[in-house]
ZABA-630440 format. One record per residue: residue in three letters; x, y, z of N, C-alpha, C, O in turn. Coordinates in steps of 0.2 Angstrom, whole numbers, plus 5000, padded with zeros to 4 digits. Each point is the difference from the previous one (the first is absolute). Example, Ala and Ser with C-alpha at 12.3 -4.5 7.8 and 13.67 -1.06 7.14 Angstrom:
2
Ala506649725039499650065000500450065000500549995003;Ser499350064993500450065001499650055003500350065001;
end
This chain:
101
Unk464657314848499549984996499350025003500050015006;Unk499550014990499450045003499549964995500050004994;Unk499649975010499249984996499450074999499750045004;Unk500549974988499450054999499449995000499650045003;Unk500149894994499549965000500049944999500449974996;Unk499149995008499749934997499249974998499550015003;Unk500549964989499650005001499949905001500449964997;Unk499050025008500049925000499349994998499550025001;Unk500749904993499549984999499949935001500349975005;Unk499349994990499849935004500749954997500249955004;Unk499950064992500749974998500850024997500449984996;Unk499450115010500650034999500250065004499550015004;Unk501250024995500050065003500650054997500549984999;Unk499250084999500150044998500750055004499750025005;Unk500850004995500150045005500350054997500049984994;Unk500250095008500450064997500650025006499850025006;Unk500949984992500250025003500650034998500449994995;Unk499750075009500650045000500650015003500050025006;Unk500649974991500749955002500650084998500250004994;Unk499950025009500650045004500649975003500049975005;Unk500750054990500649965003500650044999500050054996;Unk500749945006500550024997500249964995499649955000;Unk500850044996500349934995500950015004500550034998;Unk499349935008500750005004500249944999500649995003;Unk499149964995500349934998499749964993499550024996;Unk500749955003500249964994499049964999500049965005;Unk499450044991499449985002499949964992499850034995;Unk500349935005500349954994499049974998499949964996;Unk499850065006499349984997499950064998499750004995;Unk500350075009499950074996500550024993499950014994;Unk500649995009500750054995500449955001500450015004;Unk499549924993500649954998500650004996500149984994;Unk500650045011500650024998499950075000500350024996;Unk499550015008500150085002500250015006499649995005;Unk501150044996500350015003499650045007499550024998;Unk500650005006499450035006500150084997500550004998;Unk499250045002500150094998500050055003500150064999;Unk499649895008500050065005499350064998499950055003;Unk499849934993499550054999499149985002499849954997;Unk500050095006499049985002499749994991500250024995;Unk499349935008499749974996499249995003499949975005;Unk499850064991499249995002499649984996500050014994;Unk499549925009499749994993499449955004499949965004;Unk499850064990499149945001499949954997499850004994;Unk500149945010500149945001499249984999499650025005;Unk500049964989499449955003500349934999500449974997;Unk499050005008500149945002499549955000499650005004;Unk500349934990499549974998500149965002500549974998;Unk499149985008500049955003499349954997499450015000;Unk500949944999499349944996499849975006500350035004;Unk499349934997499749955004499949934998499850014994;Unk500349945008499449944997500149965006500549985002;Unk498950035001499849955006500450045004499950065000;Unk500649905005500350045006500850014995500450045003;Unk499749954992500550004997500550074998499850035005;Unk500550014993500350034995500149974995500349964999;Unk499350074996500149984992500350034994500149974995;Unk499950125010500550024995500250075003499650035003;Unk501050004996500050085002500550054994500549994997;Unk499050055003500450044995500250075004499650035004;Unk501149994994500250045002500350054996500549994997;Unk499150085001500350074997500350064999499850055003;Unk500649964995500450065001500150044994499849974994;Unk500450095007500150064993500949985002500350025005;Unk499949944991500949974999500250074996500650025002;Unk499150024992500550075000499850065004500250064998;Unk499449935008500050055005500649995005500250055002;Unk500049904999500549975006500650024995500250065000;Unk500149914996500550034997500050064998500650034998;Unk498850005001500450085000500350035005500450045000;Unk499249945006500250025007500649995002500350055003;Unk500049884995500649975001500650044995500649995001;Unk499250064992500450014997500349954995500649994998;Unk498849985001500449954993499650004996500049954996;Unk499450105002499650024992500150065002500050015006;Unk500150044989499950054998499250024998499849964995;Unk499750085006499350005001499850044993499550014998;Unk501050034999500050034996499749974994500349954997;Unk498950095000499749974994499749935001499949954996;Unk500250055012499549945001499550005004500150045005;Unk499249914995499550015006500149975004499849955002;Unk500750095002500149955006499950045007500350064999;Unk499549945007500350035006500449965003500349954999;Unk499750115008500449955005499649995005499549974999;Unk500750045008499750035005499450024998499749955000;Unk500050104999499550014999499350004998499650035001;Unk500549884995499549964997500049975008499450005003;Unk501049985000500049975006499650055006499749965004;Unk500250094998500050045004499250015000499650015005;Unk500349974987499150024999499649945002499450015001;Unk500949944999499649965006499850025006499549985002;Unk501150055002499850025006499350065001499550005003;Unk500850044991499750064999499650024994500150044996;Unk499449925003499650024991500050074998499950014994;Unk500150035009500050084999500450024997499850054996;Unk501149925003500350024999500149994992499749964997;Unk500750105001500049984991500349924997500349975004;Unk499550024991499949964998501049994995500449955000;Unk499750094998500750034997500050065002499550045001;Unk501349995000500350075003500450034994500450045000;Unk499549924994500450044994499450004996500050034994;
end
């Protein structure tokens, strides 16, 4: 996991982060009932953290869910707008293309 950015404010905080893995076990909050596949998965994670007072009030967490299954081989990307990897990567790197097909 890599922190690309944060931003903080008065009753909150913003984060961006980029998460690199094998799928070698079983991750029942990601791919619930998917078997491990042995295959790399890259992907961009923001992160919305609430405030009230010294509290947590709320956190939202995001992902591209048919980026990671394509990766995993469980969509076909064909005639769809989907990436894989590579929506993930341009976080790290804004330079890079946006789509490769």
């Amino acid at each position: 996991m890599q922190s690309v950015s944060r931003t903080v404010g008065e009753d909150g905080v913003v984060e961006e982060l980029f998460i690199s893995f094998t799928h070698t076990t079983v991750i029942d909050w990601l791919l619930p009932g998917v078997a491990p596949t042995g295959k790399a998965v890259e992907m961009a994670v923001p992160v919305v953290v609430g405030f009230k007072g010294d509290k947590i009030s709320h956190e939202h967490i995001y992902w591209d869910q048919a980026g990671v299954l394509m990766q995993i081989g469980l969509l076909n990307p064909a005639g769809l707008p989907v990436t894989g990897a590579e929506s993930a990567r341009k976080v790290l790197d804004p330079k890079l293309p946006s789509r490769t097909f």
